[in-house]
PDB file of N, CA, C and O in Angstrom:
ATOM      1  N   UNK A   1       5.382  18.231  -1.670  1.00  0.00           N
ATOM      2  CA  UNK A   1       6.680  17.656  -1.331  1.00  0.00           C
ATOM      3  C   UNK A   1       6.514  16.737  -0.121  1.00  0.00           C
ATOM      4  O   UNK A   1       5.816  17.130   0.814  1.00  0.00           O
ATOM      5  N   UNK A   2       7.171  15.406  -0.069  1.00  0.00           N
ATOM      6  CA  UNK A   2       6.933  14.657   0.940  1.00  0.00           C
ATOM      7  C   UNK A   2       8.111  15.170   1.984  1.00  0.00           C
ATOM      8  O   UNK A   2       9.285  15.462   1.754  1.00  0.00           O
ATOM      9  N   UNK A   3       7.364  15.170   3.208  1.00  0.00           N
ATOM     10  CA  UNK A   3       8.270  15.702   4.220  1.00  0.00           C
ATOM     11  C   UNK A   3       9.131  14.914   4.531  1.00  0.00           C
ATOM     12  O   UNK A   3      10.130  15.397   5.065  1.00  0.00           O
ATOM     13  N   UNK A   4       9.071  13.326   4.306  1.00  0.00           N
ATOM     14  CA  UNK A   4      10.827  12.697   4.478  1.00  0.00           C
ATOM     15  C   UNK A   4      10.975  11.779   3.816  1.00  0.00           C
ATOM     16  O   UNK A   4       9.801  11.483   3.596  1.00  0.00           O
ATOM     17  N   UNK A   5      11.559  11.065   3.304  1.00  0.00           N
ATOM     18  CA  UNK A   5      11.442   9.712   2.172  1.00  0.00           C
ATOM     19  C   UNK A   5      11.147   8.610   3.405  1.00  0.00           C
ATOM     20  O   UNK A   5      11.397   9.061   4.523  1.00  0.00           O
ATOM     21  N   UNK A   6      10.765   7.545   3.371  1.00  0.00           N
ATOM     22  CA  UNK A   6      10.292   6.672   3.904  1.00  0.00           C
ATOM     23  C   UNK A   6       9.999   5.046   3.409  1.00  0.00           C
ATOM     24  O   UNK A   6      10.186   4.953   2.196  1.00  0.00           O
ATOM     25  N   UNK A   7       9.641   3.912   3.959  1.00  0.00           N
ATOM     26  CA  UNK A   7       9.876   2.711   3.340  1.00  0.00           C
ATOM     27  C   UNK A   7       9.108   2.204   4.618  1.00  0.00           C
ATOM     28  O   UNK A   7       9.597   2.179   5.748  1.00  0.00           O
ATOM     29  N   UNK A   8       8.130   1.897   4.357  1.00  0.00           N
ATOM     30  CA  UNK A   8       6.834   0.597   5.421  1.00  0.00           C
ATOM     31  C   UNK A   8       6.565  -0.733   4.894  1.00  0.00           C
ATOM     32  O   UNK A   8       5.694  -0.885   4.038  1.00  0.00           O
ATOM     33  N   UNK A   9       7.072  -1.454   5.227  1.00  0.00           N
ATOM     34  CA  UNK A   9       6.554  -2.793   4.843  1.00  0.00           C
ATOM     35  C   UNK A   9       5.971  -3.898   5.685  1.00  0.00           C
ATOM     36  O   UNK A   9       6.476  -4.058   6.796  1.00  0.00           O
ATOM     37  N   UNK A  10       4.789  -4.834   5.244  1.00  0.00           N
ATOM     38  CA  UNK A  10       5.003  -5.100   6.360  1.00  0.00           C
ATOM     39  C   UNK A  10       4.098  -6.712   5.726  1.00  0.00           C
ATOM     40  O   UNK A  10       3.526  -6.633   4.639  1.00  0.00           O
ATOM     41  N   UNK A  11       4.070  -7.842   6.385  1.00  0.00           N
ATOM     42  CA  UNK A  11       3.887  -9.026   5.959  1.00  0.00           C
ATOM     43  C   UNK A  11       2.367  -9.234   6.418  1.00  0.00           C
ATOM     44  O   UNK A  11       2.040  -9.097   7.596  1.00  0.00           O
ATOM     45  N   UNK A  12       1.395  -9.601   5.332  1.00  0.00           N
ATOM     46  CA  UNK A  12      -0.171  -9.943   5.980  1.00  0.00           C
ATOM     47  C   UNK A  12      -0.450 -11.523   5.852  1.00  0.00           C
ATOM     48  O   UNK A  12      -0.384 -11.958   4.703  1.00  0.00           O
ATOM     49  N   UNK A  13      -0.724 -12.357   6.779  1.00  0.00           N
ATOM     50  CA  UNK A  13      -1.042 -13.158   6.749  1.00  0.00           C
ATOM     51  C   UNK A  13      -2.602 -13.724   6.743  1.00  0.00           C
ATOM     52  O   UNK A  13      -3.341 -13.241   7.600  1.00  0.00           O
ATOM     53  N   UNK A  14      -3.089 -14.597   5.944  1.00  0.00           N
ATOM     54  CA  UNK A  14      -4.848 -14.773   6.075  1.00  0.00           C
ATOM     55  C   UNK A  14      -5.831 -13.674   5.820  1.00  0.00           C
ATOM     56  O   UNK A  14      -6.923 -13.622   6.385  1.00  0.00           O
ATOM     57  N   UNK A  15      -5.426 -12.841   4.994  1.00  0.00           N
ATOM     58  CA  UNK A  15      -5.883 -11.812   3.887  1.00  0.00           C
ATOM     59  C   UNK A  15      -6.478 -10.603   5.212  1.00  0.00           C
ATOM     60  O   UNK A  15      -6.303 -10.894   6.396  1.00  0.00           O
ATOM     61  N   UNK A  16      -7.072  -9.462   4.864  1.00  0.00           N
ATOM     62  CA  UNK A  16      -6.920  -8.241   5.443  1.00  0.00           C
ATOM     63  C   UNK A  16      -8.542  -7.567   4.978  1.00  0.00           C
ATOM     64  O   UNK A  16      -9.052  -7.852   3.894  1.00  0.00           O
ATOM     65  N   UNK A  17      -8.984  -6.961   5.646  1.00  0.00           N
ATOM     66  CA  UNK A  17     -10.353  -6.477   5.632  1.00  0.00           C
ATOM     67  C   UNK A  17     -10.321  -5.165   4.761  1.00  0.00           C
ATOM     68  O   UNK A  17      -9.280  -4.510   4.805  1.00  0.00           O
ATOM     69  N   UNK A  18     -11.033  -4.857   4.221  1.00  0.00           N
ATOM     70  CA  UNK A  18     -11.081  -3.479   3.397  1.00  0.00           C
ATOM     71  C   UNK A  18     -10.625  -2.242   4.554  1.00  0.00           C
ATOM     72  O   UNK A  18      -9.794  -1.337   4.478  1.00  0.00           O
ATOM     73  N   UNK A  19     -11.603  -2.671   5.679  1.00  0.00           N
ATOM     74  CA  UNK A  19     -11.658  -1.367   6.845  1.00  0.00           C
ATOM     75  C   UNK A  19     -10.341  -1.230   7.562  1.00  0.00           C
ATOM     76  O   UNK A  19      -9.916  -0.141   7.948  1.00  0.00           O
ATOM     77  N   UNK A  20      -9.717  -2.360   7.725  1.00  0.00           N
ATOM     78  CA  UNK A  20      -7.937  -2.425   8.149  1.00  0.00           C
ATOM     79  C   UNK A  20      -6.952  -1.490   6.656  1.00  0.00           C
ATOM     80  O   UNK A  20      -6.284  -0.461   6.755  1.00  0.00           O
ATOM     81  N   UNK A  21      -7.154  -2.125   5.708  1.00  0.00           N
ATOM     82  CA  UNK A  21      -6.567  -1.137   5.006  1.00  0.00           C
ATOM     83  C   UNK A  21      -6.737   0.353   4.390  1.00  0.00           C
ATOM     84  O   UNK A  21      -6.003   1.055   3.694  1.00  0.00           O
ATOM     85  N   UNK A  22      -7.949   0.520   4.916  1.00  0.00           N
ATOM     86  CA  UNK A  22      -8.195   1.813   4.560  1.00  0.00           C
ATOM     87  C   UNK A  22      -8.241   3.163   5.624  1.00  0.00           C
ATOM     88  O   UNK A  22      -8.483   4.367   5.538  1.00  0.00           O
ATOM     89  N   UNK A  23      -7.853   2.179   6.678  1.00  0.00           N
ATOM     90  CA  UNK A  23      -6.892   2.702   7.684  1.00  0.00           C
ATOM     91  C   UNK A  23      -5.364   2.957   7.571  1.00  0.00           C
ATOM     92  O   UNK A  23      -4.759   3.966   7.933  1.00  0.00           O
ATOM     93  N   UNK A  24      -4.785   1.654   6.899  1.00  0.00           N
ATOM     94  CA  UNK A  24      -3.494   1.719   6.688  1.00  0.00           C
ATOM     95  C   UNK A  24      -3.289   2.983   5.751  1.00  0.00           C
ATOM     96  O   UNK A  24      -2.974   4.096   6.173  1.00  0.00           O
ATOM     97  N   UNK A  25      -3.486   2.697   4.575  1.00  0.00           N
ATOM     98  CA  UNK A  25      -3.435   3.908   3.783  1.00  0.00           C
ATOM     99  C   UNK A  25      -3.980   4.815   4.033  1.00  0.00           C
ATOM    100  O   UNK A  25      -4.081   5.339   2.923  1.00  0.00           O
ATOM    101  N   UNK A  26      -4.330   5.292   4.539  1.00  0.00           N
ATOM    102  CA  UNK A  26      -5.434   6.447   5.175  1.00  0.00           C
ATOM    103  C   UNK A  26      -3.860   7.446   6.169  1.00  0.00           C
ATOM    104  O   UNK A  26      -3.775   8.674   6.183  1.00  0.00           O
ATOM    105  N   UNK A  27      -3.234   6.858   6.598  1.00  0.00           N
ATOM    106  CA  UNK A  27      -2.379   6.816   7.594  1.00  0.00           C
ATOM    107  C   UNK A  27      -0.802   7.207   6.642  1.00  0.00           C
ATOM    108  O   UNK A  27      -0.169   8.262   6.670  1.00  0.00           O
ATOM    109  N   UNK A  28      -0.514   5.981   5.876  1.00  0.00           N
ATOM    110  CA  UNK A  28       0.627   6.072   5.311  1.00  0.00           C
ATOM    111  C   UNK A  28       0.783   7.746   4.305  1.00  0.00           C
ATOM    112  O   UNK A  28       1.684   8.577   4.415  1.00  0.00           O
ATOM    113  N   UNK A  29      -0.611   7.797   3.238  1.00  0.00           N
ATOM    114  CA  UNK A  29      -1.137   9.010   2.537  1.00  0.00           C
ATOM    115  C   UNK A  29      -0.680  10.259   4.020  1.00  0.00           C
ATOM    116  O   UNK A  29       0.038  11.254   3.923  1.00  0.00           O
ATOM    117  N   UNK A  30      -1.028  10.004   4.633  1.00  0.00           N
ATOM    118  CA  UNK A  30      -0.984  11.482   5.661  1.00  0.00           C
ATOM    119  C   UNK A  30       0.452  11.597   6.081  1.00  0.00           C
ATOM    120  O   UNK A  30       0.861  12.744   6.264  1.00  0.00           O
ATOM    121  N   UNK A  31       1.277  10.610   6.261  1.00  0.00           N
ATOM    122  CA  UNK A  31       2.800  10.404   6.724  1.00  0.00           C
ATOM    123  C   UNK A  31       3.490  10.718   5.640  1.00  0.00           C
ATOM    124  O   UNK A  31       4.676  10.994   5.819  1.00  0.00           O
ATOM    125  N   UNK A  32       2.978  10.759   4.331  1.00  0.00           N
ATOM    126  CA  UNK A  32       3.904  10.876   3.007  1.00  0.00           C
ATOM    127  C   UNK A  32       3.724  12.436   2.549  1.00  0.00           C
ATOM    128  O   UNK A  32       4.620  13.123   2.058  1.00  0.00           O
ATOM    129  N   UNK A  33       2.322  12.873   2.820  1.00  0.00           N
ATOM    130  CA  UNK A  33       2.033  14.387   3.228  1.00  0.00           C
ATOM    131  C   UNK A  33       1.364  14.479   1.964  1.00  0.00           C
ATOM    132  O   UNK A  33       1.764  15.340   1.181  1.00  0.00           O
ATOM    133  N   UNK A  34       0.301  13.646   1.598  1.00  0.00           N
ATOM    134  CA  UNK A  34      -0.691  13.557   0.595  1.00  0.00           C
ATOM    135  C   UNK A  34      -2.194  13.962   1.096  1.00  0.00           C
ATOM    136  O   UNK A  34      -2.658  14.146   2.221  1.00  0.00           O
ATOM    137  N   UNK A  35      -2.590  14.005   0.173  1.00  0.00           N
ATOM    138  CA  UNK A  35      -4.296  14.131   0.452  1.00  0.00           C
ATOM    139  C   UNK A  35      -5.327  12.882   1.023  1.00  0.00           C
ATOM    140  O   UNK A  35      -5.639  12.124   0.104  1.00  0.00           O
ATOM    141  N   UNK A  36      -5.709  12.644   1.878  1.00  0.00           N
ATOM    142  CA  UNK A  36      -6.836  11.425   1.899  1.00  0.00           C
ATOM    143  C   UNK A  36      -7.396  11.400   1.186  1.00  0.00           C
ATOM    144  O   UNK A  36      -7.695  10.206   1.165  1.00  0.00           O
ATOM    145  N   UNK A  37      -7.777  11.739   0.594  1.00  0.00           N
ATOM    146  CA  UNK A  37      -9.256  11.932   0.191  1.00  0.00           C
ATOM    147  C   UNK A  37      -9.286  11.057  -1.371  1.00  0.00           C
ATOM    148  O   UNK A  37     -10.192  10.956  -2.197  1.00  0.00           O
ATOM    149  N   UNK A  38      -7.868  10.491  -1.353  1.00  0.00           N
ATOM    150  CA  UNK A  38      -8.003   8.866  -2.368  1.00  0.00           C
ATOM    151  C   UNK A  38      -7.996   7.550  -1.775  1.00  0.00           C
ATOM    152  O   UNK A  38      -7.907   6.572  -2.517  1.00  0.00           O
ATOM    153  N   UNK A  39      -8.097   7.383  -0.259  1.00  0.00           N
ATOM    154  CA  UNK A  39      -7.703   6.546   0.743  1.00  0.00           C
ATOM    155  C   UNK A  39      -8.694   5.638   0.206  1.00  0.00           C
ATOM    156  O   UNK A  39      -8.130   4.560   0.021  1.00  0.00           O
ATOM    157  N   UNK A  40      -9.773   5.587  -0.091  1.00  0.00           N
ATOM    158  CA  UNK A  40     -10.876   4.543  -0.323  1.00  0.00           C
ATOM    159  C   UNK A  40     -10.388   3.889  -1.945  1.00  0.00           C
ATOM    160  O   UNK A  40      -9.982   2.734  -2.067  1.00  0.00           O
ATOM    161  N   UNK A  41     -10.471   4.511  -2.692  1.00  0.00           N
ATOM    162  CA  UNK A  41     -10.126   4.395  -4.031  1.00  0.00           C
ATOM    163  C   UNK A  41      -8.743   3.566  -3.936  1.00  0.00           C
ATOM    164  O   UNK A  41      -8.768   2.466  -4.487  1.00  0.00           O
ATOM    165  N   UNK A  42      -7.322   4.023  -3.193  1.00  0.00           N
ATOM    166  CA  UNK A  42      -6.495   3.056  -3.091  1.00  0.00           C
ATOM    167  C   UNK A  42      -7.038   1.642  -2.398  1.00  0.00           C
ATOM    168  O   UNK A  42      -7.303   0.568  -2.939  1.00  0.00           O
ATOM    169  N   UNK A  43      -7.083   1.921  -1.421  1.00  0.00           N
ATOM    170  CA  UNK A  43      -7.693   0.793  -0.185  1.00  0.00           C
ATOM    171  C   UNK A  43      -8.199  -0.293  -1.396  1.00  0.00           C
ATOM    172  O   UNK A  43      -7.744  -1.432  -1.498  1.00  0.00           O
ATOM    173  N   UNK A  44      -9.102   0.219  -2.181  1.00  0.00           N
ATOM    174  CA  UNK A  44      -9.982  -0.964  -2.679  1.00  0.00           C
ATOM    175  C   UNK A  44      -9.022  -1.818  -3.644  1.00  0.00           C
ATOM    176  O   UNK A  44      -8.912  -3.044  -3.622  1.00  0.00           O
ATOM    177  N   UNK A  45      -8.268  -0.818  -4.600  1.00  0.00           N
ATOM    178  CA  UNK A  45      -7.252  -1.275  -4.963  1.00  0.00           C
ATOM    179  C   UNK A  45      -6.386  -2.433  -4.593  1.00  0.00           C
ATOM    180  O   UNK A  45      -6.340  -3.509  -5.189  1.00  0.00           O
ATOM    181  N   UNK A  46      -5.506  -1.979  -3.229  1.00  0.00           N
ATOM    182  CA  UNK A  46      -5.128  -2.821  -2.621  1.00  0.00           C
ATOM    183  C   UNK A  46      -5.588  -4.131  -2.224  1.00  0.00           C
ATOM    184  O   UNK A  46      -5.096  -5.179  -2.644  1.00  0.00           O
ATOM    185  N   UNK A  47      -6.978  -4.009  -1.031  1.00  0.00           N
ATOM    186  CA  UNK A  47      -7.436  -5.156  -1.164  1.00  0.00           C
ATOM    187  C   UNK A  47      -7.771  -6.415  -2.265  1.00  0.00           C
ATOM    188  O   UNK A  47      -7.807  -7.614  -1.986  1.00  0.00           O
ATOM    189  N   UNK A  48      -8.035  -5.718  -3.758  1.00  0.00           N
ATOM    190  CA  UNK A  48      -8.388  -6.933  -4.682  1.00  0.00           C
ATOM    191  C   UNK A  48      -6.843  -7.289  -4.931  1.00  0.00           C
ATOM    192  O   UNK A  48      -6.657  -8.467  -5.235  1.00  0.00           O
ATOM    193  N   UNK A  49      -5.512  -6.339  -4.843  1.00  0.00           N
ATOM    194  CA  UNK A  49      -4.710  -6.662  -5.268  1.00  0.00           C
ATOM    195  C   UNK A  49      -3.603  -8.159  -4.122  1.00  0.00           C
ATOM    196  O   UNK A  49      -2.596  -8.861  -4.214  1.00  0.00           O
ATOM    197  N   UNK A  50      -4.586  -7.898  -3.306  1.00  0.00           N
ATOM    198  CA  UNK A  50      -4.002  -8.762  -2.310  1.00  0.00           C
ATOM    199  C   UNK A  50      -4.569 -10.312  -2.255  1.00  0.00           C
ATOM    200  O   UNK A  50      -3.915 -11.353  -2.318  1.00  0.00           O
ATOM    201  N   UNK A  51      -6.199 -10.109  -2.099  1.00  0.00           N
ATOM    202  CA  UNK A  51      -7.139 -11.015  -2.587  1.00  0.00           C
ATOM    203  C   UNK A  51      -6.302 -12.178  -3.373  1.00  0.00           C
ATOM    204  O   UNK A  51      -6.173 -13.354  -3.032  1.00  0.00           O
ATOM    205  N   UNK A  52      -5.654 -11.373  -4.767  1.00  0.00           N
ATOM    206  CA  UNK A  52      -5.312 -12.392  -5.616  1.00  0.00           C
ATOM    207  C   UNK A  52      -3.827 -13.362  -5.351  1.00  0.00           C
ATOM    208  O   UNK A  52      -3.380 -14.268  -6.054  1.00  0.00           O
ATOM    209  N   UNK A  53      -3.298 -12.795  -4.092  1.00  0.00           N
ATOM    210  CA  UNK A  53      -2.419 -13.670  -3.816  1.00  0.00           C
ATOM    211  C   UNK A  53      -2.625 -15.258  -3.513  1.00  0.00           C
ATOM    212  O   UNK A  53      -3.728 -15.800  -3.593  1.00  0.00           O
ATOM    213  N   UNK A  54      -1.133 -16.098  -3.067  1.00  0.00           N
ATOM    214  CA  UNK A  54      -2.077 -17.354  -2.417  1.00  0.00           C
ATOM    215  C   UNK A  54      -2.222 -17.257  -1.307  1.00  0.00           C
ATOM    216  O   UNK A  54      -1.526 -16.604  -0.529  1.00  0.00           O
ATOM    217  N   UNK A  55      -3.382 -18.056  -1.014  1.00  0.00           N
ATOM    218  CA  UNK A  55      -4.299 -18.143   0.039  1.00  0.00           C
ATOM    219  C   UNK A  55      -3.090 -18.991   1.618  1.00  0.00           C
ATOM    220  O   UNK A  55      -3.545 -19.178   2.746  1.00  0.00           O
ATOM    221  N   UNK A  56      -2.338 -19.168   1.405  1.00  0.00           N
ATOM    222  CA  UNK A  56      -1.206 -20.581   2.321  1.00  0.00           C
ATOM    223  C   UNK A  56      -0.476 -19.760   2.213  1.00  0.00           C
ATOM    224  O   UNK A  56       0.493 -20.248   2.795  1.00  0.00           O
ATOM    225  N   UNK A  57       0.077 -17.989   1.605  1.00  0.00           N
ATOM    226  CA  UNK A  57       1.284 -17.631   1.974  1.00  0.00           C
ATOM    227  C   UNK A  57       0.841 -16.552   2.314  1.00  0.00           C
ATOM    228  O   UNK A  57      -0.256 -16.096   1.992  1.00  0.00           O
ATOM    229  N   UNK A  58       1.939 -15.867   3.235  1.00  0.00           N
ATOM    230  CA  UNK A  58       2.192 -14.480   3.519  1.00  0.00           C
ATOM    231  C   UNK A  58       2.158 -13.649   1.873  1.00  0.00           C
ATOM    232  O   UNK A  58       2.540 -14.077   0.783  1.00  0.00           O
ATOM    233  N   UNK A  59       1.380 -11.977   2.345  1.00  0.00           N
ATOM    234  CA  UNK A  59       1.334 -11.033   0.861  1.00  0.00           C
ATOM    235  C   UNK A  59       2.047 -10.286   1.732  1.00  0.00           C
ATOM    236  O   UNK A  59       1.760 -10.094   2.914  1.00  0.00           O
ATOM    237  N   UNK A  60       3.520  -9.624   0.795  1.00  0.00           N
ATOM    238  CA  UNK A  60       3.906  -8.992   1.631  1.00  0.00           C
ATOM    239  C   UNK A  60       3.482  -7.513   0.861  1.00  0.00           C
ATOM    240  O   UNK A  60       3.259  -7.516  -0.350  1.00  0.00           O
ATOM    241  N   UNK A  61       3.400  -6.375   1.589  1.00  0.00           N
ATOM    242  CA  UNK A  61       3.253  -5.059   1.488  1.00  0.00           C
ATOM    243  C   UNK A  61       4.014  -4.378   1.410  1.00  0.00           C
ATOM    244  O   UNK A  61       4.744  -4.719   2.340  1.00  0.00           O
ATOM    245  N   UNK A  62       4.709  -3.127   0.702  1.00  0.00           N
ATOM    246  CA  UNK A  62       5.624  -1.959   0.617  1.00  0.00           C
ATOM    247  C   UNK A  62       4.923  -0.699   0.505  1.00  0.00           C
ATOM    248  O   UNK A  62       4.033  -0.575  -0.336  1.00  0.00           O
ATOM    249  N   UNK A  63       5.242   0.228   1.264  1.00  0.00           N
ATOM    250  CA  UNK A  63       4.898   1.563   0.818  1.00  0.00           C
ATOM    251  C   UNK A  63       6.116   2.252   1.288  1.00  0.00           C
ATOM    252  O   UNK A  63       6.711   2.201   2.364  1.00  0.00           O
ATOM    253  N   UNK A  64       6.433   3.224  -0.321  1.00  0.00           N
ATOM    254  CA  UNK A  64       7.746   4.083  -0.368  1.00  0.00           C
ATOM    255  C   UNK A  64       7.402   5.279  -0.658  1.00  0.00           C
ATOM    256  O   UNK A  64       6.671   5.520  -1.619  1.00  0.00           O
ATOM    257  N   UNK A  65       7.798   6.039  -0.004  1.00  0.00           N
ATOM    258  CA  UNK A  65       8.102   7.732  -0.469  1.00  0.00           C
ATOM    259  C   UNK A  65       9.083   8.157  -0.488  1.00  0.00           C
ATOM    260  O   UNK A  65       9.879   8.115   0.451  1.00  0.00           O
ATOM    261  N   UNK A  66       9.334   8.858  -1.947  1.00  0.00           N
ATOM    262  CA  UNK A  66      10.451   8.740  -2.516  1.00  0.00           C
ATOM    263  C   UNK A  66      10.555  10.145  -3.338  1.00  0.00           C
ATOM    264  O   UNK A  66       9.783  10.040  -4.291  1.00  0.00           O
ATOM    265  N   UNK A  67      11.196  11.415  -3.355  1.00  0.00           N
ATOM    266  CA  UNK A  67      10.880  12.541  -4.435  1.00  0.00           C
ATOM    267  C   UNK A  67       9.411  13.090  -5.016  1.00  0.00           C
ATOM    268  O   UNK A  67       9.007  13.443  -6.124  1.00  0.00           O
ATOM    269  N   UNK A  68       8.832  12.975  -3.692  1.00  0.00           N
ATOM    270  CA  UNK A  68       7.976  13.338  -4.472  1.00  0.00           C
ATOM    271  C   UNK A  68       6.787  12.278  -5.013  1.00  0.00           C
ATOM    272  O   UNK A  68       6.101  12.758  -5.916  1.00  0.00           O
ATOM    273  N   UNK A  69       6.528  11.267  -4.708  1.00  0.00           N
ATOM    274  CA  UNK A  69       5.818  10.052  -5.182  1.00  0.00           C
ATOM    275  C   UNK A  69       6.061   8.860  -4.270  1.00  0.00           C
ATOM    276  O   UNK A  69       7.123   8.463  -3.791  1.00  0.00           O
ATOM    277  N   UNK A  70       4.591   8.289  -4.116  1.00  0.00           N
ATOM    278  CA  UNK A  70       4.205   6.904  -3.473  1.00  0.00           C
ATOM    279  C   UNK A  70       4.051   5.921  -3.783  1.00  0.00           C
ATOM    280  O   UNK A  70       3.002   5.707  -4.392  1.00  0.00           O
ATOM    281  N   UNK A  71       4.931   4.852  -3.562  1.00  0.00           N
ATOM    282  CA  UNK A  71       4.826   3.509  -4.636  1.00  0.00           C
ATOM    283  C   UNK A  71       4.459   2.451  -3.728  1.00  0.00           C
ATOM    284  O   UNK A  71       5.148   2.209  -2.737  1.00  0.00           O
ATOM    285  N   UNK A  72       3.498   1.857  -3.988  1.00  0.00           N
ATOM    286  CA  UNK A  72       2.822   0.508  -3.083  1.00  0.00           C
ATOM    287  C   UNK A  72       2.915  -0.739  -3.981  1.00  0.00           C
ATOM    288  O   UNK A  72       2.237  -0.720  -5.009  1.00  0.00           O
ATOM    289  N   UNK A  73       3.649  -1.787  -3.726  1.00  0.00           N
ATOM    290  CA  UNK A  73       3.887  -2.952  -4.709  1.00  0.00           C
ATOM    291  C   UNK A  73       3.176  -4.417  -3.301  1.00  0.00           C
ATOM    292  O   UNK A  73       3.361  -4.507  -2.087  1.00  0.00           O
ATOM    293  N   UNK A  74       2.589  -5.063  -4.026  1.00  0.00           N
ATOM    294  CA  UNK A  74       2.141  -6.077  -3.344  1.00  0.00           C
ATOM    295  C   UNK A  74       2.823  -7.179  -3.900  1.00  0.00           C
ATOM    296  O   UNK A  74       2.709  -7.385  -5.108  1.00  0.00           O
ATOM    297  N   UNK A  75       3.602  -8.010  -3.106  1.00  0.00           N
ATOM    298  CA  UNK A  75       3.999  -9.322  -3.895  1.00  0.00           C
ATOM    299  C   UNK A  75       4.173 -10.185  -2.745  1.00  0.00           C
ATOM    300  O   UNK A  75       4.170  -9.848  -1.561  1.00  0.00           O
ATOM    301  N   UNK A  76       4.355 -11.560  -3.332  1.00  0.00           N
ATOM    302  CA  UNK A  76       4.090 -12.958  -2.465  1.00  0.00           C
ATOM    303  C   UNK A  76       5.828 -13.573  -2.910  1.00  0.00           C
ATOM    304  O   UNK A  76       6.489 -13.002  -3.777  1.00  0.00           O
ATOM    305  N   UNK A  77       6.252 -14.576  -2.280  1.00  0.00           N
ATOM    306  CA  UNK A  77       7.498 -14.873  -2.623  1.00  0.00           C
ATOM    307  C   UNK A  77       8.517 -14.373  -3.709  1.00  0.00           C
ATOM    308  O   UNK A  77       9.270 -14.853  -4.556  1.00  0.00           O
ATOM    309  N   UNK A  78       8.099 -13.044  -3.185  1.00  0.00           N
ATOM    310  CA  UNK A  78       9.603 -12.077  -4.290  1.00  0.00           C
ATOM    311  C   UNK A  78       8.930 -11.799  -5.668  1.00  0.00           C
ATOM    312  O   UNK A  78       9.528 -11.410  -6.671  1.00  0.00           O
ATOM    313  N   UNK A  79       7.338 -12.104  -5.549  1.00  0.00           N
ATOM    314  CA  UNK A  79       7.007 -11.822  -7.093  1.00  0.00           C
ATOM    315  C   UNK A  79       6.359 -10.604  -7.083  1.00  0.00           C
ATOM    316  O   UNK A  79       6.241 -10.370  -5.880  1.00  0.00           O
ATOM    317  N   UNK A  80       5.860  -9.672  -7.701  1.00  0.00           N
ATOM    318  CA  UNK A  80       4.901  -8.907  -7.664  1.00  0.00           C
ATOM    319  C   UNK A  80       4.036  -8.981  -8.193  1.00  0.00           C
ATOM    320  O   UNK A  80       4.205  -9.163  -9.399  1.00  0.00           O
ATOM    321  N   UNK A  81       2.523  -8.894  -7.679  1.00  0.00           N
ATOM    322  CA  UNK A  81       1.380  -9.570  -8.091  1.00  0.00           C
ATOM    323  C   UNK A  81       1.325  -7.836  -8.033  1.00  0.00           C
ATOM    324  O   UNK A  81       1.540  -8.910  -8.595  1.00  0.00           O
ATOM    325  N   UNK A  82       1.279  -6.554  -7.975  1.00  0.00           N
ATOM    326  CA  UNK A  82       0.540  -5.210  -8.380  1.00  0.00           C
ATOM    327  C   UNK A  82       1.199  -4.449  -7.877  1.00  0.00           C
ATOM    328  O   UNK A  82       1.672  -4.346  -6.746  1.00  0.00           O
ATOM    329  N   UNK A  83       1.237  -3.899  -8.724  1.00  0.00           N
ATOM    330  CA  UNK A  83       2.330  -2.106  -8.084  1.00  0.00           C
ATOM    331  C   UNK A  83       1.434  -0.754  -8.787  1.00  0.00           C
ATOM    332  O   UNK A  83       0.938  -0.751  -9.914  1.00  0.00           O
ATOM    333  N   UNK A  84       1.390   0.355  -7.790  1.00  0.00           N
ATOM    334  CA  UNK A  84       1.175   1.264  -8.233  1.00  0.00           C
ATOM    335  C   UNK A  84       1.708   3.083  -7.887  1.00  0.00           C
ATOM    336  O   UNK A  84       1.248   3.423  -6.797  1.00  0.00           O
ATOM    337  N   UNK A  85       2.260   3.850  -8.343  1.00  0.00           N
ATOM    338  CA  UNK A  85       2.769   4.549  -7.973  1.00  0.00           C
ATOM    339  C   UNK A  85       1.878   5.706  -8.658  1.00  0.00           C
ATOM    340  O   UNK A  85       1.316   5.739  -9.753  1.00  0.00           O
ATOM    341  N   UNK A  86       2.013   7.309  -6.864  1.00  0.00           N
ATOM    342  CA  UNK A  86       1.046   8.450  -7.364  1.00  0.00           C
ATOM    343  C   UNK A  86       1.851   9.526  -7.027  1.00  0.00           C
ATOM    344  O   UNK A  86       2.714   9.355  -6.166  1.00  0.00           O
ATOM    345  N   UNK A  87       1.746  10.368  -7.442  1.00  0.00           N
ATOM    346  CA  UNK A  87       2.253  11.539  -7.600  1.00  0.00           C
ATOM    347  C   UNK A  87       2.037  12.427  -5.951  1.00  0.00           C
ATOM    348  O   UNK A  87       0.824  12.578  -5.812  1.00  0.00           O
ATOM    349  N   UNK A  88       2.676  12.934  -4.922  1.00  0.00           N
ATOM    350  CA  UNK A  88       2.231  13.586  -3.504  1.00  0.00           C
ATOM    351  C   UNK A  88       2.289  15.201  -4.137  1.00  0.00           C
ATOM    352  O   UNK A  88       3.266  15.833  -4.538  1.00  0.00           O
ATOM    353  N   UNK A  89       1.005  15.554  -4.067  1.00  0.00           N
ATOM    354  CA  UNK A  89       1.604  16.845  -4.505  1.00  0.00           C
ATOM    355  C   UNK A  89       1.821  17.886  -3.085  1.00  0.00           C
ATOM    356  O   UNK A  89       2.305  19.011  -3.212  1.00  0.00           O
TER     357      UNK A  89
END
């Protein structure tokens, strides 16, 4: 059970290092009251999912906890370029 519902977002400009986000999530996973121990496996995720944005705009980031489940959507001007949602047990 996630100990409170929650909503992080936050705007990356000029793309983001694997080791910055696998901090981030590393962090958000522990605040949502999940296991680390997928922090790398997301992280990498994330990063290619960001990668594929454009290169001249802000990617913006979401992470929600919500009932029970973590949803991370990456999108660039209101679009979503990858979403993925996991189960907190």
């Amino acid at each position: 059970m996630v100990p409170s519902d929650f909503v992080f977002a936050l705007a990356v400009s000029g793309g983001a290092s694997r080791e910055m986000l696998l901090e981030l999530v590393a962090r958000v996973l522990e605040r949502a009251g999940g296991p680390g121990d997928g922090a790398g496996a997301l992280a990498d995720e994330l990063h290619a999912a960001m990668a594929r944005g454009p290169r001249d705009q802000p990617v913006d980031v979401s992470f929600s906890a919500e009932a029970g489940q973590l949803r991370i959507v990456v999108s660039s001007q209101s679009i979503a370029l990858w979403q993925v949602a996991r189960d907190i047990p």
